[in-house]
C-alpha positions in Angstrom: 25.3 30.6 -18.4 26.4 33.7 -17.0 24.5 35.0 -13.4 25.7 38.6 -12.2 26.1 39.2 -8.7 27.0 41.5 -6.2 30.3 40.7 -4.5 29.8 41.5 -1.3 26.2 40.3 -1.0 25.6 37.4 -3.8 21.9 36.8 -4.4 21.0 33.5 -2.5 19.2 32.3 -5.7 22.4 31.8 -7.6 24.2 30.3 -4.5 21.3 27.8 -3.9 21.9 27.0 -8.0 25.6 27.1 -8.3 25.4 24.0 -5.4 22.8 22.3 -6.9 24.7 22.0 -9.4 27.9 21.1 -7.4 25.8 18.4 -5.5 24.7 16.6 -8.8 28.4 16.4 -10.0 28.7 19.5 -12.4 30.8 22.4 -12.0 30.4 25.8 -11.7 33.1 28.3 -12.2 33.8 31.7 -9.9 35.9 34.0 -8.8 37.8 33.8 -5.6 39.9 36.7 -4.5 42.7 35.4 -6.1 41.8 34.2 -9.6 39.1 32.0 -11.4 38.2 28.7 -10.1 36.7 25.6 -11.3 34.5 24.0 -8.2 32.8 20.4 -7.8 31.7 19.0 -4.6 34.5 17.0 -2.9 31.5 14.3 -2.4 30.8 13.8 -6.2 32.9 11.4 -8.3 31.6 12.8 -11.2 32.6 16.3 -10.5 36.2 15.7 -8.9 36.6 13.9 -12.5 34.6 17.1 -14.5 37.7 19.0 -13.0 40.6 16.9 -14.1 39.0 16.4 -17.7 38.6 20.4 -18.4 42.0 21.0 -17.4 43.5 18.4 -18.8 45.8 17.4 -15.8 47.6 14.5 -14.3 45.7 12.8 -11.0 49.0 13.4 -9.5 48.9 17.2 -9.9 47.3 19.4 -6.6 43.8 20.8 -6.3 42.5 22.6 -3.3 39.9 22.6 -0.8 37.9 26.1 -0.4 37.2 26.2 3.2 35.4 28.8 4.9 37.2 28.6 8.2 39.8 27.2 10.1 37.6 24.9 11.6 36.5 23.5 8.3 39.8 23.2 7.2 41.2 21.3 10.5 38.3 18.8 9.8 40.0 17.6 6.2 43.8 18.3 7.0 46.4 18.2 9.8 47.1 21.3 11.3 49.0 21.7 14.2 48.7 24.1 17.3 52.1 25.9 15.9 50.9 25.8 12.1 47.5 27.2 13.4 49.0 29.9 15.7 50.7 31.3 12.3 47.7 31.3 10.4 44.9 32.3 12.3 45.5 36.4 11.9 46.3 35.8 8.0 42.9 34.5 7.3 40.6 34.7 5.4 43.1 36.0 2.6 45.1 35.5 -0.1 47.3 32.5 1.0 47.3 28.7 -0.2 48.5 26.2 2.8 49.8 22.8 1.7 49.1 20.4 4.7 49.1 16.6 5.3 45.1 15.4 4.6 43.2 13.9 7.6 41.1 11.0 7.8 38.1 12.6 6.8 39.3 13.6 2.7 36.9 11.8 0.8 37.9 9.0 -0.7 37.2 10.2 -4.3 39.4 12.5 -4.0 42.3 10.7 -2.1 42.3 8.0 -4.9 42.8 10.8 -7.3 46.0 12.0 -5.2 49.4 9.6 -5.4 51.3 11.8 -2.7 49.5 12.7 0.7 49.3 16.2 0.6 46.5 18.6 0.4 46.4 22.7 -1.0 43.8 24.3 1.5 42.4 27.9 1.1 40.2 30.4 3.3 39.5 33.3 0.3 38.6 36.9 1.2 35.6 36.3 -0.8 32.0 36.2 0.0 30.8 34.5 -2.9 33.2 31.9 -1.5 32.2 31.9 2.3 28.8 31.0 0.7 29.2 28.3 -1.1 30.9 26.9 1.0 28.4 27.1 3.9 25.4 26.6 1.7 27.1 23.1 0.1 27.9 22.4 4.3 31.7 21.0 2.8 34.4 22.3 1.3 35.4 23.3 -2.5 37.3 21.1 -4.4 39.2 23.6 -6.9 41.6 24.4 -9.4 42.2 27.8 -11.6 41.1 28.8 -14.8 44.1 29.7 -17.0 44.2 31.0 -20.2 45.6 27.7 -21.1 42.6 26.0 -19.4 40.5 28.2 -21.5 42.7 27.0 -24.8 44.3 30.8 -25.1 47.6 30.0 -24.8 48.9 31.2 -28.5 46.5 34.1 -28.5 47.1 37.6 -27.3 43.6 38.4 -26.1 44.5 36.5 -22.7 47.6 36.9 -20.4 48.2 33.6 -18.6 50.4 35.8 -16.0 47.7 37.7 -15.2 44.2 36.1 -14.2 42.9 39.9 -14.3 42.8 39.5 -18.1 40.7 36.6 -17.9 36.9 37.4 -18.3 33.3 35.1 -17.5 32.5 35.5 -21.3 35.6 34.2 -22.3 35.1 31.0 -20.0 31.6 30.8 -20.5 32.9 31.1 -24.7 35.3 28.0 -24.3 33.8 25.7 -21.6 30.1 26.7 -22.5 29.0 22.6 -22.1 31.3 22.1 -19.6 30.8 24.4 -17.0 26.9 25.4 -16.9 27.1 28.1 -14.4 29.8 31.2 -13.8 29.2 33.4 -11.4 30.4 37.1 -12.3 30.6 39.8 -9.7 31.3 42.2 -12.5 33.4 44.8 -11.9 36.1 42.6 -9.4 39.9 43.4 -9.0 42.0 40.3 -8.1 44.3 40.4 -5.3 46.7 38.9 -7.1 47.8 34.9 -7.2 47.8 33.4 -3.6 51.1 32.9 -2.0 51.6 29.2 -1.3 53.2 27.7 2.0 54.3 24.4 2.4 53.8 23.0 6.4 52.9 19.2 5.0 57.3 18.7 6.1 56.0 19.6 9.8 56.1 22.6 11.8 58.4 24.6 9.9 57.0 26.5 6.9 58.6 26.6 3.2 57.8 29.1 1.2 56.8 28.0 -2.4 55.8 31.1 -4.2 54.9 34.3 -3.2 52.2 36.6 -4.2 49.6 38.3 -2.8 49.7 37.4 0.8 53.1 38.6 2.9 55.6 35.6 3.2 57.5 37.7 5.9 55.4 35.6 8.6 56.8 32.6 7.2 60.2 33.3 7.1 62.4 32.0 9.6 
C-alpha cells in the first residue's frame, strides 16, 4: 500500500502506521535523502530477518542504523571525540559512517553480523527524523535496488541511479512483502551517500564518494 505524504511535514497518521508496523516485525519501505530504504525495527527478529530475505543477501553483508542524531547514534556505536568533532557540522546529510558497534546493538542484529562493524546514518530527511523518534530506536536499513526490486535485465529501471526507481514499482514487486511505502511524491535524491570508514580508529578512509564532500576526510 502506497500513503502520500508531504516531505517536509509527513502526516503523523502514516508515521504512527509505518512503526506499528516496524514494531510487529514488518517492514515498511521509504525514502531517505539518498535513495529507497527497506526499514524493520532493530528490536524485532522477524523484521531484521524480513530484510535479509527481500534482498536476498548474505548475514555477513552491512545494513545501517537510521539515527536521528548524534546522540542516538553514540548510544549503538563507538564514536570518538576526534571522529565526532569531524562529523558534527556534516550532519544530518548525505554521509554513511562505518564505526565499531557498542554494547548496546541488539543482539538480533549482532548475531546476524560476522565482523564488528556497523554503517550508521543521520539523513536530511524528515520523514526519517520521524520515524525514528516516533519508533524511540533507530532504523535498521538497506536500499532498494532495481535488482532488489528483480529489474536487473530490464530497461525501465537504472540500478545506477535510485532516481529512476519509483513507489509503484516497489509496491509492484514486493506488494506482500513490504505492506507500507511511504511516497513524498515529487522528491529529488541527493544522490548515493558517500561512505567513510573510522571502524580502523581515528583516521578516516574514504570508501566511496557521492553526495556528501569527502574533502573533510581527506588527510
Amino acid at each position: 500500500m502506497i500513503s502520500y505524504v508531504i516531505s517536509e511535514n509527513p502526516d503523523d497518521r502514516v508515521i504512527d502506521r509505518a512503526v506499528s508496523i516496524m514494531r510487529g516485525g514488518g517492514v515498511v519501505a521509504f525514502p531517505t535523502d539518498t535513495n529507497w530504504v527497506l526499514g524493520a525495527d532493530i528490536n524485532s527478529k522477524a523484521g531484521v530477518e524480513s530484510i535479509y530475505k527481500i534482498k536476498k543477501m548474505d548475514r555477513r553483508k552491512h545494513l545501517s542504523l537510521i539515527c536521528d542524531s548524534i546522540s542516538m547514534a553514540n548510544g549503538f556505536s563507538q564514536i570518538s571525540t576526534p571522529v565526532y568533532k569531524r562529523i558534527r557540522s556534516l550532519l544530518p546529510g548525505p554521509y554513511t559512517f562505518i564505526l565499531l558497534p557498542s554494547n548496546s546493538l541488539p543482539r538480533v542484529i549482532r548475531d546476524y553480523k560476522k565482523e564488528r562493524e556497523i554503517g550508521i546514518r543521520i539523513p536530511r530527511s524528515v520523514i526519517c527524523a520521524k520515524l525514528v523518534f516516533v519508533l524511540g530506536a533507530p532504523i535498521l536499513s538497506s536500499s532498494i535496488t532495481c535488482q532488489t526490486l528483480g529489474y536487473e535485465d530490464e530497461g525501465s529501471c537504472n540500478d545506477s541511479d535510485n532516481q529512476q526507481i519509483f513507489s509503484y514499482q516497489i509496491d509492484e514487486r514486493l506488494e506482500y512483502l513490504v505492506p507500507l511505502i511511504i511516497d513524498p511524491g515529487d522528491f529529488v535524491f541527493e544522490g548515493e551517500s558517500s561512505v567513510i570508514d573510522f571502524s580502523k580508529g581515528d583516521v578516516p578512509i574514504v570508501l566511496r564518494e557521492g553526495a556528501g564532500s569527502v574533502a573533510p576526510f581527506i588527510i
